[in-house]
DODOLO-172903 format. One line per 8 residues: their letters; for each residue y, z, x of N, C-alpha, C, O. Coordinates in steps of 0.001 Angstrom, whole numbers. Last residue first. Example, Ala and Ser with C-alpha at 12.3 -4.5 7.8 and 13.67 -1.06 7.14 Angstrom:
BEGIN
sa = -2250/7080/12850/-1060/7140/13670/30/7870/12900/1138/8039/13409; -5690/7800/13190/-4500/7800/12300/-3300/7800/13200/-3319/8465/14236
END
This chain:
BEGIN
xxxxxxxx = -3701/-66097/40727/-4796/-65281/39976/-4103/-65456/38318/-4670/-64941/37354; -4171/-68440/43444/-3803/-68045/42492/-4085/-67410/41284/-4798/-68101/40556; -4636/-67721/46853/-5452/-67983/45206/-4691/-67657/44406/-4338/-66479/44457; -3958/-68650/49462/-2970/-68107/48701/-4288/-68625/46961/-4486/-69685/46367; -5685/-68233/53048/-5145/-69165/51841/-4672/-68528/50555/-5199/-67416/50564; -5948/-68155/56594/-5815/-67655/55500/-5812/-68242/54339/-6062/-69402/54663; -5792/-67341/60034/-6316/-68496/58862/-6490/-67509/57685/-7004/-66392/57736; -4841/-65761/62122/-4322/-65837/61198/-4435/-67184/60564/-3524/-68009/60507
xxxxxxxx = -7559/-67157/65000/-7102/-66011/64350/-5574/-66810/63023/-5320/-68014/63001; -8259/-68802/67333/-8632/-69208/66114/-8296/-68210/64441/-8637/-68454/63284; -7182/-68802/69222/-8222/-68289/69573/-8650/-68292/68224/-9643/-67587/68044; -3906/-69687/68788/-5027/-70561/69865/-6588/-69763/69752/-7357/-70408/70465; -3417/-67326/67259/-4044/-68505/66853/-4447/-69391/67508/-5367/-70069/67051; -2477/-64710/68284/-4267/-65326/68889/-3940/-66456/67955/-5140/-66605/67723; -429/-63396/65745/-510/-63684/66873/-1965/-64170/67251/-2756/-63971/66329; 841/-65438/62654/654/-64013/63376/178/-64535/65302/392/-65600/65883
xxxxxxxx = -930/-67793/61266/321/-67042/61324/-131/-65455/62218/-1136/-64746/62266; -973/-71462/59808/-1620/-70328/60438/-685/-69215/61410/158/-69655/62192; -333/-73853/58788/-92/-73327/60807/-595/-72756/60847/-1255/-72801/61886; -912/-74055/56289/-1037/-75210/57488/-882/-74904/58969/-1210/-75528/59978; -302/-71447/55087/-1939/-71566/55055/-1923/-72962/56302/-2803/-72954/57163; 2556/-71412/56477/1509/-70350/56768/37/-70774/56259/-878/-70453/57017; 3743/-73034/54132/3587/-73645/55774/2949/-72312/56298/2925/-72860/57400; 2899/-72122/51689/2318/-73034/52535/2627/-73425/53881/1872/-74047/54629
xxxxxxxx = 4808/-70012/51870/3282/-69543/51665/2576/-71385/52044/1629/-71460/52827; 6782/-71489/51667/6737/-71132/52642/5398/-70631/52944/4875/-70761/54051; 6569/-72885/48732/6344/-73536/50463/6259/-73052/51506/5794/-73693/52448; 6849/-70354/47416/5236/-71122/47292/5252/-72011/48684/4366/-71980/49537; 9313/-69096/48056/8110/-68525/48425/6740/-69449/48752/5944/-69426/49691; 10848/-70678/45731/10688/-71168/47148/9589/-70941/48419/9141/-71714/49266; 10997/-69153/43566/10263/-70132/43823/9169/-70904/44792/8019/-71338/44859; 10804/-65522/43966/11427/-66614/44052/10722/-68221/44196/9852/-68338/45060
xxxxxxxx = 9302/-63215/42189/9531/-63728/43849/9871/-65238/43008/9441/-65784/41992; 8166/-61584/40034/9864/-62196/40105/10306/-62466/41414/11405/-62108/41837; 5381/-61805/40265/6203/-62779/38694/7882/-62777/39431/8641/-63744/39376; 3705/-61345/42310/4742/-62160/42426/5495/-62445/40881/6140/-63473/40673; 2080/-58784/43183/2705/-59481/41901/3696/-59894/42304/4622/-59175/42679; -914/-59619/45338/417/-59075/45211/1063/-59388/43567/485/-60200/42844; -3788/-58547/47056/-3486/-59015/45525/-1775/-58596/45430/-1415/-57419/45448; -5530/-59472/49703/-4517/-58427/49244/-3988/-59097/47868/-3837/-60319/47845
xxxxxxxx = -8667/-59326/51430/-7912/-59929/50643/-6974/-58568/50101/-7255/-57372/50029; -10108/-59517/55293/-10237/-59478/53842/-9402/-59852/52717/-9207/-61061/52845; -9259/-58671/58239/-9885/-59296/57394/-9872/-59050/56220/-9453/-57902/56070; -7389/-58311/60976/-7465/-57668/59929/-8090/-58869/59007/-7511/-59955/59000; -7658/-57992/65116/-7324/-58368/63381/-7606/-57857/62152/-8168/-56764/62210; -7355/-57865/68359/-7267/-56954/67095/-6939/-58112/65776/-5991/-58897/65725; -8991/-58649/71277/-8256/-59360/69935/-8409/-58377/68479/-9405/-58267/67763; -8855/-58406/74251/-9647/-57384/73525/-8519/-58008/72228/-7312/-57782/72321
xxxxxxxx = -10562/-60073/77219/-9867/-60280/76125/-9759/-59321/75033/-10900/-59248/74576; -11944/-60083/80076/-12159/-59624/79115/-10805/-59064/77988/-10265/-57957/77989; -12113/-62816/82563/-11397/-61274/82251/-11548/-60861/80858/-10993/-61771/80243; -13079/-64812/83771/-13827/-63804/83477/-13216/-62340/82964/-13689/-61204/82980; -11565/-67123/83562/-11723/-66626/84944/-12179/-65303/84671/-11644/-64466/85398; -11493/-67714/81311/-12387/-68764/81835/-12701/-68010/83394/-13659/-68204/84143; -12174/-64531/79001/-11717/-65554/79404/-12190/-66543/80573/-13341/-66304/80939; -14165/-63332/76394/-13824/-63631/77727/-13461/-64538/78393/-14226/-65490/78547
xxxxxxxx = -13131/-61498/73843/-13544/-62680/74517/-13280/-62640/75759/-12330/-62033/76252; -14048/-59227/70849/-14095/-59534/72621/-14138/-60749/72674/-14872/-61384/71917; -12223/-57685/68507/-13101/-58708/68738/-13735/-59637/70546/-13492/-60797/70882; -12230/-55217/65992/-11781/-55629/67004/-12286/-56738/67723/-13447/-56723/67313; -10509/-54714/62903/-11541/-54827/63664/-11090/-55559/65123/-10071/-56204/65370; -10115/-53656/59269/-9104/-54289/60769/-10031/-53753/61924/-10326/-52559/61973; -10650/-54889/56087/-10726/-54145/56967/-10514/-54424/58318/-10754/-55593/58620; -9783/-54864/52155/-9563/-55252/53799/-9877/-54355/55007/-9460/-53197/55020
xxxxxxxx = -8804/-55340/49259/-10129/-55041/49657/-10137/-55656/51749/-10499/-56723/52245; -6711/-54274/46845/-7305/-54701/48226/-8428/-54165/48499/-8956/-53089/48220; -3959/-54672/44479/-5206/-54542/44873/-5678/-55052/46407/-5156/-55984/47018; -1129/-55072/44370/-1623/-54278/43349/-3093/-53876/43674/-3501/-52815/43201; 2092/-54744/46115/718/-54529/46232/-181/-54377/45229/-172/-53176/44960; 4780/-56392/45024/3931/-55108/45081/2749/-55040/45526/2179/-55778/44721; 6843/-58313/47331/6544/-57862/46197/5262/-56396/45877/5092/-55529/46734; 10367/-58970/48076/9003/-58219/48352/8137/-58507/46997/8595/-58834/45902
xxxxxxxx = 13503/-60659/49612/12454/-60712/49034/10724/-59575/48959/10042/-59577/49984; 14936/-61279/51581/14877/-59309/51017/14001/-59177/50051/13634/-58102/49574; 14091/-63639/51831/14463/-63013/53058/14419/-61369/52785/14003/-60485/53534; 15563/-64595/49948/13898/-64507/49929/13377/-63926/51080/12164/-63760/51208; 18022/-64126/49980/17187/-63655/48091/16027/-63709/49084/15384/-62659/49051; 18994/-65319/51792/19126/-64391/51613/17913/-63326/50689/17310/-62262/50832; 16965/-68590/52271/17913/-67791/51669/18024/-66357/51639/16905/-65902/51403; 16429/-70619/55402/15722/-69564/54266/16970/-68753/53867/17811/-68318/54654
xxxxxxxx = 15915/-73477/56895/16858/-72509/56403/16062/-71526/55454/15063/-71895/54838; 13749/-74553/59314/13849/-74037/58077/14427/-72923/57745/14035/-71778/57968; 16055/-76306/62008/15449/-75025/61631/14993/-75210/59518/15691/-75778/58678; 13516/-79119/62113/14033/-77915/62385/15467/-77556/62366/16226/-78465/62704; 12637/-82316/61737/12756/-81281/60859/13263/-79385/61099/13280/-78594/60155; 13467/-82996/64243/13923/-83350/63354/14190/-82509/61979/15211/-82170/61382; 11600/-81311/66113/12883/-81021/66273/13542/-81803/65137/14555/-81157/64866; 8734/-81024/66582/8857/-81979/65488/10547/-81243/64787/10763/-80835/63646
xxxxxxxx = 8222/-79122/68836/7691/-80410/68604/7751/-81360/67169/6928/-82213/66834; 9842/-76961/69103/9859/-77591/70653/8823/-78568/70196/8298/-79077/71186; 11036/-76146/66588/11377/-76550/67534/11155/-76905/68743/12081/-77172/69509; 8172/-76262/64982/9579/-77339/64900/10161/-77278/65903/10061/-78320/66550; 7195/-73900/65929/6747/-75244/66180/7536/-76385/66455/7665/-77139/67420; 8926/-71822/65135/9001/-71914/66325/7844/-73518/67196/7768/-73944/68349; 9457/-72509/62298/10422/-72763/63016/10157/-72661/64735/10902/-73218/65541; 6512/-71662/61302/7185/-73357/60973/7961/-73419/62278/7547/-74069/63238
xxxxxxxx = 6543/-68828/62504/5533/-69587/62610/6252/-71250/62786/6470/-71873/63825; 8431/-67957/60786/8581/-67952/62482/7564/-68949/62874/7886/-69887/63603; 7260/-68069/57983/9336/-68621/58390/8823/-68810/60165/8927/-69931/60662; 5515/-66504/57907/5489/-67690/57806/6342/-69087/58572/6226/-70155/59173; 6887/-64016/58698/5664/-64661/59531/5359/-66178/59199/5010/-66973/60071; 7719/-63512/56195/8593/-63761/57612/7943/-64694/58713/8336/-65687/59326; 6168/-64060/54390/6812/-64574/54386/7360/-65203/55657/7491/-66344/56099; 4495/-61200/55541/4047/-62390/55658/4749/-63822/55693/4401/-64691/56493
xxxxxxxx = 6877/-59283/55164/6094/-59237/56162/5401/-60580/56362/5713/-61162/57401; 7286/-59299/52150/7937/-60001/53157/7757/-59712/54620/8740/-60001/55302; 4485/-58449/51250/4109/-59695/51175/5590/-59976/52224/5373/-60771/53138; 3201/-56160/54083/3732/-56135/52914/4323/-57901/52698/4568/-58587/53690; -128/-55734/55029/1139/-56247/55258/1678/-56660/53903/1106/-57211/52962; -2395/-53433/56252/-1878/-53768/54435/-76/-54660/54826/972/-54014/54828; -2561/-53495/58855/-3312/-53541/58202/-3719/-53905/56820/-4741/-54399/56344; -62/-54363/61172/-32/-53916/59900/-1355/-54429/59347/-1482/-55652/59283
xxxxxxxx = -319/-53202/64383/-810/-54161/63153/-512/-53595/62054/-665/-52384/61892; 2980/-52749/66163/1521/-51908/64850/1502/-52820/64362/2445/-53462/63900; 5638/-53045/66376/4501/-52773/68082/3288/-52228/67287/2639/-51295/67760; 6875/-53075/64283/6975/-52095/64843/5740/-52120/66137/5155/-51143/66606; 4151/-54919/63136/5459/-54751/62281/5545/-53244/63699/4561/-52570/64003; 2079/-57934/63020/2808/-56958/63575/4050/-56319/63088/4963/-57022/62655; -683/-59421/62142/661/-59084/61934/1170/-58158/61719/1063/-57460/60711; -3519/-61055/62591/-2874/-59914/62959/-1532/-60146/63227/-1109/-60815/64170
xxxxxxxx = -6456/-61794/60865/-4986/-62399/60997/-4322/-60947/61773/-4735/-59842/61420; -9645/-63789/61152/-8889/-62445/61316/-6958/-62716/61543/-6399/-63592/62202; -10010/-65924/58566/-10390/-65703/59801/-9418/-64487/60330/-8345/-64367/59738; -9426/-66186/56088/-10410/-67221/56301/-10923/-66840/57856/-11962/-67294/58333; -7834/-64018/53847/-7870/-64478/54805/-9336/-64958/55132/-10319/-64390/54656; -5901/-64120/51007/-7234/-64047/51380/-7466/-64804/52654/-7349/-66029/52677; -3860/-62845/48419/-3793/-63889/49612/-4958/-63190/51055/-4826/-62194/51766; -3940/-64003/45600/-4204/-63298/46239/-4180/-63782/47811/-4448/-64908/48231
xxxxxxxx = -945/-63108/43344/-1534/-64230/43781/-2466/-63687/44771/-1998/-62604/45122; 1002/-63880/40129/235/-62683/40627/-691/-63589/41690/-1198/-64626/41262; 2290/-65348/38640/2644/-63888/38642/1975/-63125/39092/1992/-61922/38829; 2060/-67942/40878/2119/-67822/39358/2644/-65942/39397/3366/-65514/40298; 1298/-70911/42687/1532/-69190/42756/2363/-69279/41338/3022/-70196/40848; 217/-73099/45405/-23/-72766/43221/410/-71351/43341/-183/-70635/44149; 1988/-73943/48127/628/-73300/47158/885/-73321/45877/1988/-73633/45428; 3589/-76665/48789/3700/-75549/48308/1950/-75226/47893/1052/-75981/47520
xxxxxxxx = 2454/-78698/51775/2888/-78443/50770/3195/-77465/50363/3294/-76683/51308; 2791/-80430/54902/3174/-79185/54561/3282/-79171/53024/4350/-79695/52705; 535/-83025/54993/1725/-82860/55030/1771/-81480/54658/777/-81126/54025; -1974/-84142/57459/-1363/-82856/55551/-31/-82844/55945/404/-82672/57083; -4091/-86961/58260/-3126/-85855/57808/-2955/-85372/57509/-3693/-85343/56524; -7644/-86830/59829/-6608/-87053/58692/-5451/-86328/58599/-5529/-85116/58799; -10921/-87201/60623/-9692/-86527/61100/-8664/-86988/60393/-8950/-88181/60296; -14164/-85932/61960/-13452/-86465/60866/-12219/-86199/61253/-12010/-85270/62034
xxxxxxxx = -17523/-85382/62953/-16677/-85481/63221/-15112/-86391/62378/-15216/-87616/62318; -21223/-84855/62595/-20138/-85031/62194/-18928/-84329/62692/-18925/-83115/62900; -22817/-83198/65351/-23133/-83716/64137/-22246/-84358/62606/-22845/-84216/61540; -23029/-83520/68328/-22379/-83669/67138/-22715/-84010/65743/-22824/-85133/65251; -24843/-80560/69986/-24622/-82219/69277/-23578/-81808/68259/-23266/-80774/67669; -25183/-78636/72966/-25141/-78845/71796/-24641/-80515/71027/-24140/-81426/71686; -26920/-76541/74722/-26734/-77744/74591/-26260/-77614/73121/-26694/-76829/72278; -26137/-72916/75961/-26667/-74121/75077/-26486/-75192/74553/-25703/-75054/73613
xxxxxxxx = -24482/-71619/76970/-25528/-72238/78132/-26463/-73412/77190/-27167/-74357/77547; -22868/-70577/75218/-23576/-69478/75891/-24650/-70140/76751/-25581/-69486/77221; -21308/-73251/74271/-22000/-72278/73982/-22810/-70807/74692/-23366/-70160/73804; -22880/-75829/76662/-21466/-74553/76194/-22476/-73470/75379/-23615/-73041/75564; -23803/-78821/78137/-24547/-76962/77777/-22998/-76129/77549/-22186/-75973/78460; -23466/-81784/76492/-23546/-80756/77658/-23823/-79432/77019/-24001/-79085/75852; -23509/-82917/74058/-24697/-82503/74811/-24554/-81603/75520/-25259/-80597/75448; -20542/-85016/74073/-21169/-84279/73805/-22425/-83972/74831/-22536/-84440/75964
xxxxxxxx = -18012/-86072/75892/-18819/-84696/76547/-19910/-84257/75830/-20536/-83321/76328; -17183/-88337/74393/-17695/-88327/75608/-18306/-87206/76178/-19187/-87415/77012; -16266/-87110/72004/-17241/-87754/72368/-18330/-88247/73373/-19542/-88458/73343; -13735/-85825/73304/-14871/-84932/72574/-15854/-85530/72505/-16809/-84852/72887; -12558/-87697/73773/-13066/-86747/74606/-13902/-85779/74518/-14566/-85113/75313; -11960/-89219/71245/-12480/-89828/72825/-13208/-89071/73256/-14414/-89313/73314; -10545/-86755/70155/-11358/-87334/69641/-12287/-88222/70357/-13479/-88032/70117; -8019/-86648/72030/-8693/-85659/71199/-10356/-86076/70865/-11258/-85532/71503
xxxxxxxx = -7165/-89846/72249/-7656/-89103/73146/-7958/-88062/73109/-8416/-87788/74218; -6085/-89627/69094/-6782/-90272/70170/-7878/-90192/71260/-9087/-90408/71170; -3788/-87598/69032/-5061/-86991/69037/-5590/-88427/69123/-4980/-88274/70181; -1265/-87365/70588/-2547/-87140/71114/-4040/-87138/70989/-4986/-86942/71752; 585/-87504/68731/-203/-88763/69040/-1285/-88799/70114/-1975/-89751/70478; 863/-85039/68034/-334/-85728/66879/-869/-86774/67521/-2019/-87191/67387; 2919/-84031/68822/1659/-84164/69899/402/-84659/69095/-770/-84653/69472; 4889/-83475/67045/4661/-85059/67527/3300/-85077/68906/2966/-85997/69653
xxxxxxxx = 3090/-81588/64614/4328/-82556/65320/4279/-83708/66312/3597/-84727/66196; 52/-80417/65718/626/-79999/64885/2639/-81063/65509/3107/-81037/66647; -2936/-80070/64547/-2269/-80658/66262/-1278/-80877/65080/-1514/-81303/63949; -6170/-77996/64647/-5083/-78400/64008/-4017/-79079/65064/-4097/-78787/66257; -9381/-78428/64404/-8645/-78113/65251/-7211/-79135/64578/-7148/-80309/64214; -12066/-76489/63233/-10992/-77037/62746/-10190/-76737/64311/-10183/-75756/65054; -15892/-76434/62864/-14858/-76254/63836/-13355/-77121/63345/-13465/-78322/63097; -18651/-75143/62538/-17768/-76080/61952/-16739/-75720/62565/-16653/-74526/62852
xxxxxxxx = -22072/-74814/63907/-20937/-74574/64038/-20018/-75342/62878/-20633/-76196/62240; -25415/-73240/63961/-24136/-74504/63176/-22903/-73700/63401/-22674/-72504/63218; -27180/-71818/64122/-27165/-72498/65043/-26469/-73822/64356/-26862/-74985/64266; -25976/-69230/62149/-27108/-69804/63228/-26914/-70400/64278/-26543/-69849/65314; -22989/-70361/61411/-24262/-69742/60748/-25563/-70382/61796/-25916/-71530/62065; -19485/-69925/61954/-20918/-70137/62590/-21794/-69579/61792/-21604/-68433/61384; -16128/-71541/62325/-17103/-70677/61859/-18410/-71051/62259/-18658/-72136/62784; -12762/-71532/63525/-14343/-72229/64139/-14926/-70931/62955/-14421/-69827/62753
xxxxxxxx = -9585/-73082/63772/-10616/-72319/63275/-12175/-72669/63409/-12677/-73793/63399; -6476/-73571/66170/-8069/-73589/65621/-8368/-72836/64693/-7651/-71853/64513; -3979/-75077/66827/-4215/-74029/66272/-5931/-74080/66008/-6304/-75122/65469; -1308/-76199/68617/-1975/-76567/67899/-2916/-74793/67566/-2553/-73691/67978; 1186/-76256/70313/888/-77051/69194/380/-77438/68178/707/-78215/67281; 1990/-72749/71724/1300/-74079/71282/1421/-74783/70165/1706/-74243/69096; 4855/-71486/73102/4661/-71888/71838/3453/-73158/71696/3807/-74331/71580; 5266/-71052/75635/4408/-70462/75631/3877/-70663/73795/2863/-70164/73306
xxxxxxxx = 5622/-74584/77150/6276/-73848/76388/4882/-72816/76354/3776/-73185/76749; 3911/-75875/79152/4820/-75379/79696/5898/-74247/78614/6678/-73397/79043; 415/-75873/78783/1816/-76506/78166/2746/-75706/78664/2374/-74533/78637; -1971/-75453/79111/-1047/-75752/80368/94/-76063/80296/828/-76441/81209; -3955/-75862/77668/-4565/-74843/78264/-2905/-74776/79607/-2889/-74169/80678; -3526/-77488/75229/-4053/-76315/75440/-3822/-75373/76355/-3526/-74215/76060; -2130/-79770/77074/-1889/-79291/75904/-2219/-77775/75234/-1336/-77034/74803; -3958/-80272/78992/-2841/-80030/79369/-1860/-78879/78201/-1253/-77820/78356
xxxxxxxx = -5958/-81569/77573/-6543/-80899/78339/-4783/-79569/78288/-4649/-78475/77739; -4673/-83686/77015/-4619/-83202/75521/-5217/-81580/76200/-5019/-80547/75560; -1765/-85568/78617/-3429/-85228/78514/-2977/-83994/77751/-1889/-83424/77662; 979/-86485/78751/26/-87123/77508/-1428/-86593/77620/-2283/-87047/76860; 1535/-84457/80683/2814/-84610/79620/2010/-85595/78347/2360/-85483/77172; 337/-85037/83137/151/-83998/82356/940/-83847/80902/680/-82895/80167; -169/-87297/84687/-279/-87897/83327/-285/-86286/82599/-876/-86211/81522; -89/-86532/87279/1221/-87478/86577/1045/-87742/85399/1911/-88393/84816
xxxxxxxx = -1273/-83784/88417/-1618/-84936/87818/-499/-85421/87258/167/-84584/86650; -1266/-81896/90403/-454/-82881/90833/-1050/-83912/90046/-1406/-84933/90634; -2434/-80065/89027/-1085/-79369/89285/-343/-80642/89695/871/-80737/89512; -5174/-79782/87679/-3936/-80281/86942/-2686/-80495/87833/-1816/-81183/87300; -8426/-80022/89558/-6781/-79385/89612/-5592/-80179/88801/-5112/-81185/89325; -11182/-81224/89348/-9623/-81277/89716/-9381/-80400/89129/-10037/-79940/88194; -13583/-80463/88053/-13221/-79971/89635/-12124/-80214/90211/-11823/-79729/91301; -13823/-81526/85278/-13594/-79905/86170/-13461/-79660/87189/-13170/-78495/87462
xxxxxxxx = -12003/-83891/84696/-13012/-83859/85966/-12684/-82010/86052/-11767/-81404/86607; -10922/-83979/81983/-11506/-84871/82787/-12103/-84984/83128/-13016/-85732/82777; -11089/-81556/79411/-10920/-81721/80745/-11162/-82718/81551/-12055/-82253/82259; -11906/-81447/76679/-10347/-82070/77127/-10402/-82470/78470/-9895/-83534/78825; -13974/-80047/77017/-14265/-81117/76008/-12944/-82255/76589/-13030/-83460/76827; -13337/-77318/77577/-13925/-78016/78746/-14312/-79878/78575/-14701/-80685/79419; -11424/-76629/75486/-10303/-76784/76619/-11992/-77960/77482/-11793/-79113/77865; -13779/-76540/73145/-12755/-77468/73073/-11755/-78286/74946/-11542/-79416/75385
xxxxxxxx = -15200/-74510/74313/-15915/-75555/74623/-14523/-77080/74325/-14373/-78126/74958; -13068/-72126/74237/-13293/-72695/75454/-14074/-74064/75608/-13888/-74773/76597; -12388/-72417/71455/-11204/-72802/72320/-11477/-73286/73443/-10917/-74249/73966; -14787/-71482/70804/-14627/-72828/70044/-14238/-72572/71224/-15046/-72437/72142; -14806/-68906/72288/-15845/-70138/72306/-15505/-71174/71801/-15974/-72136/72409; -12835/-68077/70163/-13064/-67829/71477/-13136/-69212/72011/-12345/-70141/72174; -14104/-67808/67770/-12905/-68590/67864/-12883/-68837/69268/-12923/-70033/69559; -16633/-66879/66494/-16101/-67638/68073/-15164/-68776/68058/-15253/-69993/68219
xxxxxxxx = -17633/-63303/65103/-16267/-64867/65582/-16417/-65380/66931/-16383/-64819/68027; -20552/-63259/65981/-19832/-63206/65006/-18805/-64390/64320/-18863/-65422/63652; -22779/-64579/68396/-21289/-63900/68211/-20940/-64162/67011/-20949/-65362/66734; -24920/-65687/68767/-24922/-64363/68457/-23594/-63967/67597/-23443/-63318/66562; -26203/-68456/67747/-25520/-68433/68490/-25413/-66722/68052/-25858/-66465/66933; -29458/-70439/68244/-28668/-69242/67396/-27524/-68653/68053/-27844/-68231/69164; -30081/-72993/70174/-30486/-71985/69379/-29500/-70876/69333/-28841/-70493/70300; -28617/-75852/70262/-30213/-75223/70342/-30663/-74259/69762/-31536/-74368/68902
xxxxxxxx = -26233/-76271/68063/-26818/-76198/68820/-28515/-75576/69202/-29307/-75006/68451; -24433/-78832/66234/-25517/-78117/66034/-25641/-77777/67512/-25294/-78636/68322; -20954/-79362/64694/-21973/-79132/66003/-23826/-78315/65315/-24135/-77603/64359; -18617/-81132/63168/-19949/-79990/62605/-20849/-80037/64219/-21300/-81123/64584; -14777/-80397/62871/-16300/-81313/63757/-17064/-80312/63432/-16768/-79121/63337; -11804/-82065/61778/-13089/-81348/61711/-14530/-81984/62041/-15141/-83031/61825; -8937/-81956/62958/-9928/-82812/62936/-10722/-81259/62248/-10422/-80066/62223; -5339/-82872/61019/-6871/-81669/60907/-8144/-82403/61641/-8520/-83434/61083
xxxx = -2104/-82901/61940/-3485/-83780/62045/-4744/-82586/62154/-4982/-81749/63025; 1018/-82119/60268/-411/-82243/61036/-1569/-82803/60887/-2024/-83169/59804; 4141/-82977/59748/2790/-83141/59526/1859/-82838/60880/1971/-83199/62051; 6910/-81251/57839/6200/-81475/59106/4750/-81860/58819/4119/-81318/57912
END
């Protein structure tokens, strides 16, 4: 399966507070998409190709696409992932974003573009060897039993990987779906040998003002893979390309696989 990565550098006026704004990305992104804020989607005929629609209105509860936003000061960098055949959206992704810069987001603050870029990935394997670390880029939260798992065990992640691919594939790049997975990798585990991680909480507020409360888990877990199965390495890649667990519209389970 392929996705389309844009990445955009913003500057704004002044200093932005919040920690994570995955949030904030999502919302300046959805107001970036929007046409005319003062319409109403409900009787637009073009909801099935606007990118607005996509985000914030898609009829599956499975999105397409996925963010990551980081911040130092008064810099943003911002990843927005579009993921199967709504790729051909991005066009009009990119249009629209142009057209809105300046306006006031951010917490009321104007902001610029300061570079903007955009290109394919095809799904590859990671580098994994007998031992690998797998280090998260933005808060990830994966669930085992109605409980974050804080220390997730590596077929905990796997799985997460596996659901992630297959629940894209199927309602946007149905050719390539289902990814079969074998027995062996499926009972597949491996050990824990080191960590350094901590699980936190994160506020956003939504567009009609309701207050969002986003649990994740940050930092890095060291597993021994010497007798996990090959196959592992792609699946560990279609998890660093989708991104995994639950909030990834809000910019949550970004991660990547180091090989140690």
């Amino acid at each position: 399966m392929y996705s389309t990565v844009i990445k955009i550098d913003l500057s704004t006026q002044k200093p932005l507070k919040k920690q994570f704004i995955g949030g904030s990305f999502r919302g300046w992104l959805g107001y970036s998409l929007k046409c005319d804020p003062h319409h109403s989607c409900s009787k637009c005929e073009d909801i099935f190709d606007c990118p607005y629609f996509m985000i914030f209105k898609e009829h599956s509860e499975v999105r397409p696409y996925s963010v990551l936003a980081f911040n130092d000061r008064n810099y943003v960098r911002g990843f927005i992932r579009i993921h199967g055949e709504k790729r051909k959206l991005v066009p009009k992704i990119l249009s629209a974003i142009q057209n809105k810069e300046k306006a006031p987001h951010f917490s009321g603050h104007k902001y610029f573009i300061t570079s903007i870029e955009a290109k394919n990935l095809e799904i590859k394997p990671v580098k994994m060897s007998g031992k690998i670390r797998f280090a998260t880029v933005s808060p990830v939260c994966l669930m085992h039993s109605g409980r974050i798992e804080t220390l997730p065990s590596f077929n905990t992640i796997l799985r997460s990987c596996i659901r992630s691919y297959n629940r894209i594939s199927k309602y946007y790049d149905s050719k390539n779906y289902p990814y079969h997975v074998s027995e062996e990798i499926l009972s597949s585990d491996a050990e824990i040998i080191d960590f350094d991680v901590h699980a936190g909480q994160y506020q956003h507020k939504s567009m009609d003002g309701k207050n969002v409360k986003l649990y994740g888990v940050e930092g890095w877990i060291e597993y021994d893979t010497s007798h996990i199965p090959d196959e592992a390495a792609m699946i560990l890649g279609m998890g660093e390309s989708l991104q995994i667990g639950k909030h990834t519209a809000y910019g949550f389970g970004g991660f990547v696989i180091l090989d140690q």
